[in-house]
FIRO-525199 format. One line per field, with one value per residue (C-alpha): y, x, z; residue number from 0; residue in three letters. Coordinates in steps of 0.2 Angstrom, whole numbers. Each point is the difference from the previous one (the first is absolute). Layout:
residues N
yy: Y | ...
xx: X | ...
zz: Z | ...
seq: NUM | ...
type: ALA | ...
end
This chain:
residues 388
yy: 439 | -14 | 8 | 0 | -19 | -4 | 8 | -8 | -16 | 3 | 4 | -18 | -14 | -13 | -14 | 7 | 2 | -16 | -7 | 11 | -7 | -18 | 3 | 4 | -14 | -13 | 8 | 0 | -19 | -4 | 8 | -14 | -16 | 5 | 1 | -15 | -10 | 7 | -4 | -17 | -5 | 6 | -12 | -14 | 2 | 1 | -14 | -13 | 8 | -7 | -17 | -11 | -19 | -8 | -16 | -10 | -17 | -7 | 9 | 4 | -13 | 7 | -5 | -13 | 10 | 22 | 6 | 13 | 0 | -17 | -2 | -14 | 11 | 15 | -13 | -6 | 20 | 4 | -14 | 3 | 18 | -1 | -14 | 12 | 13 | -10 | -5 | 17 | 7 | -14 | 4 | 20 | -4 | -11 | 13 | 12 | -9 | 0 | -10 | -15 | -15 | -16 | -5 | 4 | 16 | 3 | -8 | 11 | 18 | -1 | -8 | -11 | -21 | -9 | -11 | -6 | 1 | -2 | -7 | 5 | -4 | -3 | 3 | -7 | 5 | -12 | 1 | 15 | 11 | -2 | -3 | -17 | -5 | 15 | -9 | -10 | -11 | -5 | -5 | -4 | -9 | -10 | 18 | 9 | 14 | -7 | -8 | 19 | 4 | -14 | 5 | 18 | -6 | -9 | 17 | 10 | -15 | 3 | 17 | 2 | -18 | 14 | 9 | -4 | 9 | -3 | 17 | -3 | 19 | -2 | 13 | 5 | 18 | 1 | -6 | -16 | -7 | -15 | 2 | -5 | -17 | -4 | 5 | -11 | -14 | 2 | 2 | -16 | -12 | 7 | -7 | -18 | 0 | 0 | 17 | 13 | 12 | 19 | 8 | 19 | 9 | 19 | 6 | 13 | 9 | -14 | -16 | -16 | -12 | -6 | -4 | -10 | -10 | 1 | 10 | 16 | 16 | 8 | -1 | 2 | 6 | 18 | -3 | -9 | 16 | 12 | -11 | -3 | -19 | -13 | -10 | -17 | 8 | 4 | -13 | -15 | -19 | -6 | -19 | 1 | -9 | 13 | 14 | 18 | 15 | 17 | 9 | 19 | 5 | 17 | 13 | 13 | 18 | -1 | -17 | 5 | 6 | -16 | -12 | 11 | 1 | -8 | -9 | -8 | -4 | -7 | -12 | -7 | -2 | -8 | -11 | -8 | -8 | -9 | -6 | -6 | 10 | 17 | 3 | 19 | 5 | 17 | 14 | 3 | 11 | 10 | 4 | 5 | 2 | -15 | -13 | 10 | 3 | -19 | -7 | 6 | -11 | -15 | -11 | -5 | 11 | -10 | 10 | -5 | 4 | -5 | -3 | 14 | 12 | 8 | 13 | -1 | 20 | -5 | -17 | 11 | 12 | -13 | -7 | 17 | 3 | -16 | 4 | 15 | -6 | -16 | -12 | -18 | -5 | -19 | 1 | 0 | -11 | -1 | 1 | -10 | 6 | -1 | -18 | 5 | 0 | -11 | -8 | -4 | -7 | -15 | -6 | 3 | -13 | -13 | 0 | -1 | -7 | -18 | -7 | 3 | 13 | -9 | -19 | 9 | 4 | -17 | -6 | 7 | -14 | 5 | -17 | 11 | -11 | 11 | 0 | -7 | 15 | 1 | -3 | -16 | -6 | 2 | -7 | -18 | -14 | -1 | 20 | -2 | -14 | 13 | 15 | -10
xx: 1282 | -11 | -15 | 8 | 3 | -16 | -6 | 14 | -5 | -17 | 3 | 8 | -9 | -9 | 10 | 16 | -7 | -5 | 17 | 8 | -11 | 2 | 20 | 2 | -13 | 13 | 15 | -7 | -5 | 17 | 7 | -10 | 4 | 18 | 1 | -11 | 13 | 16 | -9 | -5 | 19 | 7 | -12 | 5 | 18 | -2 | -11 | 14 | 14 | -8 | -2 | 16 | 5 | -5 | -8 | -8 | 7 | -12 | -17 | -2 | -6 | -12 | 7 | -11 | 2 | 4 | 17 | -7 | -5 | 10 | -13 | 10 | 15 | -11 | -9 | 16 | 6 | -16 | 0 | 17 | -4 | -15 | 9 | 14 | -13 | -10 | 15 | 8 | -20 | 2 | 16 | -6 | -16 | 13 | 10 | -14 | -6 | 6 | -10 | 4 | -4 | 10 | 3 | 20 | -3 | -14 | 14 | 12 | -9 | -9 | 14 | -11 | -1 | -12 | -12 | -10 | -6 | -18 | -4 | -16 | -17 | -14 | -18 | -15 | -16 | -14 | -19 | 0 | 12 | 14 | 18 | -1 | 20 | 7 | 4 | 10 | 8 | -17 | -8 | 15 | 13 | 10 | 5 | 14 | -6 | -5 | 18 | 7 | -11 | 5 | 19 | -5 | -8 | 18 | 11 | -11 | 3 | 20 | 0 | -5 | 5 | 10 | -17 | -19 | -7 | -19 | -5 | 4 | -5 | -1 | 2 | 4 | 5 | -15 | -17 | -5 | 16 | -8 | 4 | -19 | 3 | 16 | -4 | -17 | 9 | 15 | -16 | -6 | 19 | 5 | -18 | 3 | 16 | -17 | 4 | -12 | 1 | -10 | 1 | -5 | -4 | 8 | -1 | -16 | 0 | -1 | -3 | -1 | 2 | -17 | -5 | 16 | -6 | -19 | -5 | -10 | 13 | -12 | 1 | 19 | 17 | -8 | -17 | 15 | 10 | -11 | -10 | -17 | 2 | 12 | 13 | -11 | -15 | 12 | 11 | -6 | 7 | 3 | 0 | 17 | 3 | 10 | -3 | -8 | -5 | -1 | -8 | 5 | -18 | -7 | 11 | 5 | 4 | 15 | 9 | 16 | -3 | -13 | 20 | 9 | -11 | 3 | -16 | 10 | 12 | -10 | -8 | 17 | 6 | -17 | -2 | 19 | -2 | -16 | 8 | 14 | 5 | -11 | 3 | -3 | -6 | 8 | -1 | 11 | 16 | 2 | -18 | -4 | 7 | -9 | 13 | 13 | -10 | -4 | 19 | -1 | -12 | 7 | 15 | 3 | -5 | -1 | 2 | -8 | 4 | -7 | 9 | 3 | -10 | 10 | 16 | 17 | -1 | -16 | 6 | 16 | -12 | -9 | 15 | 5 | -17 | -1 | 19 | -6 | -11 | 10 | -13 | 3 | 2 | 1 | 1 | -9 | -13 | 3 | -18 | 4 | -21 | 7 | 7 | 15 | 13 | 13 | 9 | -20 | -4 | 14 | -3 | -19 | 0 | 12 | 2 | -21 | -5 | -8 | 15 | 8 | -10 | -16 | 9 | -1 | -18 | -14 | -8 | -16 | -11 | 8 | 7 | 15 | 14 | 13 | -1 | 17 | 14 | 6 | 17 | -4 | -7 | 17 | 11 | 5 | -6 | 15 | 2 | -18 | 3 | 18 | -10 | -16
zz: -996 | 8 | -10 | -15 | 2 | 3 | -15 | -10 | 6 | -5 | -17 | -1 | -6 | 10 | -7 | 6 | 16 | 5 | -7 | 12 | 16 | -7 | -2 | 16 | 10 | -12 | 7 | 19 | -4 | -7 | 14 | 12 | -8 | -2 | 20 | 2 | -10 | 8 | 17 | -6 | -7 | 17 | 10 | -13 | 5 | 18 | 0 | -9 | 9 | 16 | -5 | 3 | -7 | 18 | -6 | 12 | 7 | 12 | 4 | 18 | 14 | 13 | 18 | 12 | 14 | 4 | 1 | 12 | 15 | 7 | 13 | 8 | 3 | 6 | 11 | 10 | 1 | 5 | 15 | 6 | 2 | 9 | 13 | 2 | 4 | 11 | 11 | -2 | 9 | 12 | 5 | 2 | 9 | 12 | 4 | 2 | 13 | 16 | 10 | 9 | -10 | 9 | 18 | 1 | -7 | 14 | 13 | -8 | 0 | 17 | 10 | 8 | 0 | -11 | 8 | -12 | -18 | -3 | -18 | -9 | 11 | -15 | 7 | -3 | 7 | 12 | -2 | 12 | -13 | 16 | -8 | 4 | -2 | 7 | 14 | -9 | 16 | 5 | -17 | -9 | 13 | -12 | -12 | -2 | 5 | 18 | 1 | -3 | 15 | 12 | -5 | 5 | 17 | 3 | -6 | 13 | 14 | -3 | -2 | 18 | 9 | 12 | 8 | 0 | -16 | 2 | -11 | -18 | -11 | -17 | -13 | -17 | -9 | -11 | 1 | -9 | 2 | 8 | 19 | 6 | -10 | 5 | 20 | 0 | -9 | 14 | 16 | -6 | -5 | 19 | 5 | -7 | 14 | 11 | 6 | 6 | -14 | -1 | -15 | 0 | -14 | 3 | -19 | 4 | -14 | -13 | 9 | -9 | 12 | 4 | -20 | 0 | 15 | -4 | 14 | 5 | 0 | 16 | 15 | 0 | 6 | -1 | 11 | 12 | 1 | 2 | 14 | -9 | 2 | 9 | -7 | 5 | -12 | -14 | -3 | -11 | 3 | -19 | -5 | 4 | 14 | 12 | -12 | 4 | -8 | 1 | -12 | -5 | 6 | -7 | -10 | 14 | -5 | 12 | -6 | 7 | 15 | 5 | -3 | 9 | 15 | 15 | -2 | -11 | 8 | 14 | -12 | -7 | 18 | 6 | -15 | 1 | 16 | -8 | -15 | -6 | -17 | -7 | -17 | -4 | -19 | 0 | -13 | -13 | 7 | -14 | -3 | 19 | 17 | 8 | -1 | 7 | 14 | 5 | 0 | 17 | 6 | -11 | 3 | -20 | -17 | -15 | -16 | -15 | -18 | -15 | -15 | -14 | 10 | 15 | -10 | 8 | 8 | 8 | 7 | 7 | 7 | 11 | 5 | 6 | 9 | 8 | 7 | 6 | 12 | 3 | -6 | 4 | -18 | -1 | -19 | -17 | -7 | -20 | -8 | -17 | -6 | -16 | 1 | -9 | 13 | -8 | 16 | 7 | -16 | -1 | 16 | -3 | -14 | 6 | 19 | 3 | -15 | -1 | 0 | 17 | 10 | 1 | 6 | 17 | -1 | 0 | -16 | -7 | 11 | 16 | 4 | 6 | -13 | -7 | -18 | -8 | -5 | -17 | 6 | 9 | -17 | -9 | 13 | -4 | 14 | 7 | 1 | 10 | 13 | 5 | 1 | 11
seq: 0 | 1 | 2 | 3 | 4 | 5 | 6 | 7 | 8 | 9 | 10 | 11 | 12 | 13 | 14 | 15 | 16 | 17 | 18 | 19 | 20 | 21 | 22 | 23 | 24 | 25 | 26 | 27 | 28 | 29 | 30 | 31 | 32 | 33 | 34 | 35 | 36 | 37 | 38 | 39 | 40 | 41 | 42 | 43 | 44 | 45 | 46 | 47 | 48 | 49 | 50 | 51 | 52 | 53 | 54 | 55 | 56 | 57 | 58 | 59 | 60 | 61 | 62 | 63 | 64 | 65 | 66 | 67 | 68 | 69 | 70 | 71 | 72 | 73 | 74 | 75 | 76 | 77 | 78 | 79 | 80 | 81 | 82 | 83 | 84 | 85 | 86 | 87 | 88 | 89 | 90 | 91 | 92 | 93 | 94 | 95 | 96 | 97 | 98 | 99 | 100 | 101 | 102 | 103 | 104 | 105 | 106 | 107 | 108 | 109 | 110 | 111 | 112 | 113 | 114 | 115 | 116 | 117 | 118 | 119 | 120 | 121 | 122 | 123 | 124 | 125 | 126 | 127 | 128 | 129 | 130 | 131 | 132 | 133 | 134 | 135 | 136 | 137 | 138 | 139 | 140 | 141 | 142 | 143 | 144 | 145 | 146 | 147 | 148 | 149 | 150 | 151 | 152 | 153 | 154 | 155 | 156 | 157 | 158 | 159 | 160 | 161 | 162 | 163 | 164 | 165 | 166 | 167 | 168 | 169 | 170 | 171 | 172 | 173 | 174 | 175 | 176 | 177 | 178 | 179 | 180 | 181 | 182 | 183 | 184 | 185 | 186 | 187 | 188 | 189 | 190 | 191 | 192 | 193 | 194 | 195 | 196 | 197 | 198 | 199 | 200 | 201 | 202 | 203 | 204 | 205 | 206 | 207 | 208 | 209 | 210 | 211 | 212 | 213 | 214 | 215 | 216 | 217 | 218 | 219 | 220 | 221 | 222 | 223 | 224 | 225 | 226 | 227 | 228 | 229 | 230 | 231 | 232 | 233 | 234 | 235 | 236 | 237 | 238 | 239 | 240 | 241 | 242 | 243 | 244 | 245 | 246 | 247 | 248 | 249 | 250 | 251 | 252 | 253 | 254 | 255 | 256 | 257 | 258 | 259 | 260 | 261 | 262 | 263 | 264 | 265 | 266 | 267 | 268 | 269 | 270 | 271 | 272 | 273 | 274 | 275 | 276 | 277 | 278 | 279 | 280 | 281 | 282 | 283 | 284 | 285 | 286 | 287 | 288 | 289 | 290 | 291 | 292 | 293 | 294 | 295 | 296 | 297 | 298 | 299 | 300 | 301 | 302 | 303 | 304 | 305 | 306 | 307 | 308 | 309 | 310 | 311 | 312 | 313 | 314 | 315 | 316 | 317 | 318 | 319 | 320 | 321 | 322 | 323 | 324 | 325 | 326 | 327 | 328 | 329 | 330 | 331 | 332 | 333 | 334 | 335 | 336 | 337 | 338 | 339 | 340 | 341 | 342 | 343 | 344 | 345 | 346 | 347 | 348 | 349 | 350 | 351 | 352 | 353 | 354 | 355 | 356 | 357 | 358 | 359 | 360 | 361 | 362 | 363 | 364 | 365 | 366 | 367 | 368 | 369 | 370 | 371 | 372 | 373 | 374 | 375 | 376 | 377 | 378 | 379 | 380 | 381 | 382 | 383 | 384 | 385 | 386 | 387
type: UNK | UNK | UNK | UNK | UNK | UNK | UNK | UNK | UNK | UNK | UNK | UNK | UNK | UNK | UNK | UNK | UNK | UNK | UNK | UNK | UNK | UNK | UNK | UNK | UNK | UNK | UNK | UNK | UNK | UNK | UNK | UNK | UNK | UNK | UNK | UNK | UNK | UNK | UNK | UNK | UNK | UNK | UNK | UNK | UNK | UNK | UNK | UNK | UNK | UNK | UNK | UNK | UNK | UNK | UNK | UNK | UNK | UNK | UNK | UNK | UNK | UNK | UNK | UNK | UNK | UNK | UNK | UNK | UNK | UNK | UNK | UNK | UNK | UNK | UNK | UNK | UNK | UNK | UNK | UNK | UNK | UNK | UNK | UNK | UNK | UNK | UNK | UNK | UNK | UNK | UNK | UNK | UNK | UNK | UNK | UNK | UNK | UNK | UNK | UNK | UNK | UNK | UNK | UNK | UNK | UNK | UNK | UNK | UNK | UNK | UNK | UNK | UNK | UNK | UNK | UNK | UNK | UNK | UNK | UNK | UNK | UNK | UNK | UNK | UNK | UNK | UNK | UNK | UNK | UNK | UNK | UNK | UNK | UNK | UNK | UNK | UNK | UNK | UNK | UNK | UNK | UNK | UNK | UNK | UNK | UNK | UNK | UNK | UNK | UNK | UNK | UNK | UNK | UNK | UNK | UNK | UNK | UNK | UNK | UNK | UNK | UNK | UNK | UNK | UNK | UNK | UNK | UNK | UNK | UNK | UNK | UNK | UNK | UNK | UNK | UNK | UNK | UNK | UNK | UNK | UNK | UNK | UNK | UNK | UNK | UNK | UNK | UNK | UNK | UNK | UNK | UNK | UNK | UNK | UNK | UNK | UNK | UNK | UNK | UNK | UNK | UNK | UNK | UNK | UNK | UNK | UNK | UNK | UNK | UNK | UNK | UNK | UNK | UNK | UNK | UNK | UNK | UNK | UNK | UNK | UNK | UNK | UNK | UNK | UNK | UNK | UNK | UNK | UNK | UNK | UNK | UNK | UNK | UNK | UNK | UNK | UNK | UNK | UNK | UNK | UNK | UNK | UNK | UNK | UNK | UNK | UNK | UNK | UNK | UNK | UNK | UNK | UNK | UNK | UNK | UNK | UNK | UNK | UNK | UNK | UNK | UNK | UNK | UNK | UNK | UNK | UNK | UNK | UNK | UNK | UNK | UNK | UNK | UNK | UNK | UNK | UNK | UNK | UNK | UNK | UNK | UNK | UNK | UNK | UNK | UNK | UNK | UNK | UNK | UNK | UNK | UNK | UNK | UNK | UNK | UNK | UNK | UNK | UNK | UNK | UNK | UNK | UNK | UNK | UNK | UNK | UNK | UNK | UNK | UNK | UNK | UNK | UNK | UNK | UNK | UNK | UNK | UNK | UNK | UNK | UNK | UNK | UNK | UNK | UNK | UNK | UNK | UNK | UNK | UNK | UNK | UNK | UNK | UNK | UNK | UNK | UNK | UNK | UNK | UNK | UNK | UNK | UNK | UNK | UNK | UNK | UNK | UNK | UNK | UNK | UNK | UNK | UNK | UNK | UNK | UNK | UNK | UNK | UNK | UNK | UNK | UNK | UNK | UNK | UNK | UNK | UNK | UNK | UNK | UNK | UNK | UNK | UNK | UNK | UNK | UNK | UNK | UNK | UNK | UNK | UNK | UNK | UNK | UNK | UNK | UNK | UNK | UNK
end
């Protein structure tokens, strides 16, 4: 059937075949254009049926200043947070630590009397790199800080006006708490009383003593004990009128032992018909056992505690320690290294200012007048002739 097409179709003629193609490349284009316009009248319509009668009024005005982000706002937000934070931190930290930061809750915790409270000693070193101000009642007389060392030489005078306390320990819980200051700062306020003072230097394993004072660390305590050389060889006669050292001497392998020998006891008992008060620099309690074993031989242990440093469970062990061996505890000397000890710090700036601590003092010539208070300068005439 196909073949017989095909030969039909050729016997057609060439006119007739061409209108056939022709007819149906006009048909496919018809095709086309109708589809092009029907697409095209839809778009028309869609287009006006999204337009509206909106007209417009006033044309839009571009604002000075963002609407967003209001930094002012997020400012003040972002402040008060981070106080609230920062307090909230401070108040953590605060109840994370539990050391003893104040003097009452020193008294408090160790059950013991307060004697002093020592402020903040600044140091300044000489030519020969000695800590020249260390000895802060020598080189600084009119301070605070050698006022807080006169009213400890008083506390220890009452704390045993009963009996003779010529052997003063002191020691501390932990090392660096300031005892070897504090104990040369007391040797020489007792020494201005024009006692005989001896101050021995028993901290053998780290001895610190003899750079406070600016002299050599050998020979010693150790070379004493073990019998190498005589007290009269070893101790050294500062520029402290009535004041003796002892230095620690050589690091001995047998620290312990050497203290609790009797050839220490023989030398505390020798030495406290010569002078009149020996102040011992003892090791720290808590670090070693050398203290404990020297308030046998003492009449008086000072304890020393710095501020901030010294946690309440440690201060309570100590306590227990010393009880133990029935240590004759006079009381606790508040180490303020800080200078933050609120109670120090009022009367620290009022009570020996320039104002009324240093009327008892002479002037700056040495003519030995009293320089006026501020208090007489605001009393009226009158006022002044009652209180004369």
């Amino acid at each position: 059937q196909l073949a017989s097409y095909e030969s039909h179709i050729r016997t057609m003629p060439q006119a007739e075949r061409d209108l056939a193609r022709l007819t149906r490349i006009s048909k496919v284009n018809a095709d086309i254009y109708t589809f092009l316009l029907q697409k095209h009248e839809e778009a028309r319509i869609a287009r006006a049926s999204t337009l509206s009668n909106i007209n417009i009024v006033d044309p839009a005005i571009t604002p000075e200043k963002p609407v967003k982000p209001k930094k002012k706002q997020y400012l003040l937000l972002g402040l008060l947070l981070a106080m609230g934070l920062g307090i909230g931190l401070s108040f953590l930290q605060e109840y994370l630590d539990d050391t003893i930061k104040s003097a009452d809750e020193a008294k408090r915790v160790m059950g013991f009397p307060l004697l002093a409270v020592i402020p903040r000693i600044t140091t300044a070193e000489s030519k020969d790199n000695v800590p020249k101000n260390i000895i802060i009642t020598k080189h600084e007389p009119k301070s605070a800080g050698a006022e807080a060392f006169r009213a400890l030489r008083t506390s220890l005078h009452f704390s045993g006006i009963s009996k003779e306390n010529k052997i003063i320990l002191v020691t501390s819980s932990f090392p660096q708490e300031g005892k070897s200051v504090i104990s040369s700062n007391l040797a020489n306020i007792i020494a201005q009383t024009k006692a005989s003072v001896l101050i021995i230097d028993c901290d053998l394993r780290r001895s610190s003593l003899h750079e406070k004072l600016g002299y050599s660390k050998t020979p010693g305590l150790s070379e004493i004990l073990t019998g190498d050389i005589t007290f009269a060889k070893a101790v050294h006669n500062t520029d402290v009128d009535g004041l003796d050292l002892i230095c620690a001497g050589t690091n001995p392998p047998n620290p312990s032992e050497l203290l609790g020998s009797e050839a220490m006891r023989q030398l505390i008992i020798t030495q406290r018909k010569n002078y009149d008060f020996i102040v011992i620099d003892a090791p720290p309690v808590m670090a070693v056992s050398d203290a404990p074993v020297l308030t046998s031989v003492c009449d008086l242990v000072v304890l020393v505690m710095e501020a901030g440093r010294v946690p309440v469970k440690i201060a309570q062990r100590m306590r227990e320690t010393l009880t133990t061996i029935k240590a004759p505890v006079a009381g606790i000397v508040f180490n303020d290294k800080t200078g933050k000890d609120e109670t120090y710090e009022y009367y620290g700036s009022s009570y020996y200012g320039k104002g009324y601590g240093y009327g008892y003092y002479s002037d700056e010539n040495g003519n030995g007048k009293t320089k006026t208070s501020i208090i007489s300068k605001l009393l009226p005439e009158k006022r002044k002739k009652k209180i004369k």
